[in-house]
N, C-alpha and C positions, 0 to 999 in steps of 0.2 A: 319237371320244370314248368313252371308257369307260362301260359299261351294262350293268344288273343286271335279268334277267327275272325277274319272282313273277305268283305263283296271283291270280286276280283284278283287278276294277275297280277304280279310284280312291277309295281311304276304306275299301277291305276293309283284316281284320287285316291281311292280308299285304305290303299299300300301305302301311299303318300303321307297319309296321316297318322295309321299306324307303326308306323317308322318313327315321326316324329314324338309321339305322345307315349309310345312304348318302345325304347330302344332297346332295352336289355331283356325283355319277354320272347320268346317264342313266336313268329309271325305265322301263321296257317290260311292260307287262302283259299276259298269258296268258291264254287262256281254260281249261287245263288243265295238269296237271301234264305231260302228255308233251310242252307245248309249251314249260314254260319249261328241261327239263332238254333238249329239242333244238335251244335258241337258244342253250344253253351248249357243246352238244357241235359243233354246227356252228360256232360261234366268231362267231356273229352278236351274242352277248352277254359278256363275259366272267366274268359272275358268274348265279347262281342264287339264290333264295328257294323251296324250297317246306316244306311241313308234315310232320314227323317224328312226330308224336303229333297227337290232336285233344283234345277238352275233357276228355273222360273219361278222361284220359289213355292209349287206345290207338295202338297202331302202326298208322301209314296203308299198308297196304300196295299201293298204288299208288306212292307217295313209292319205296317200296325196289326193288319190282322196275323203275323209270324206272333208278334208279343200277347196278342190276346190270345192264342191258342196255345200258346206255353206259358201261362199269367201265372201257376204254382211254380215253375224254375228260373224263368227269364224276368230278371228286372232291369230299368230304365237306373243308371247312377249317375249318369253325367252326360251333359252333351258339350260335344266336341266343333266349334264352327270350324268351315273350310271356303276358304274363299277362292271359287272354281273360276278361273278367267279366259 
């Protein structure tokens, strides 16, 4: 079956939106971002969720340097807005 790793526990933003964007998939959740961008590169999961910006709208840079060091497995397809209030 098809399955998408994200950042956090059940009811975080990041559950929040892969719930909504992927209902019928597999949800597997991470304890960190190198976990869920190496459940994508290993092919344990075939999809990824994590955080490109946080509230204040800064760059996470953790989120980029996970994609640059998996840049032969892990690709960018879409991004997903989340409006955190």
């Amino acid at each position: 079956m098809e399955s998408v790793a994200y950042l956090g526990p059940a009811h975080s933003f990041s559950h929040d939106l892969v719930v909504a964007e992927y209902p019928k998939i597999n949800h597997v959740p991470c304890s960190s971002l190198h976990e869920v961008v190496e459940s994508v590169a290993s092919g344990a999961s075939q999809r990824g969720v994590i955080p490109f910006y946080n509230t204040t709208r800064k760059s996470i840079e953790e989120s980029q340097v996970e994609l640059v060091t998996h840049r032969d497995k892990v690709f960018v397809t879409d991004v997903k807005p989340l409006d955190v209030r």
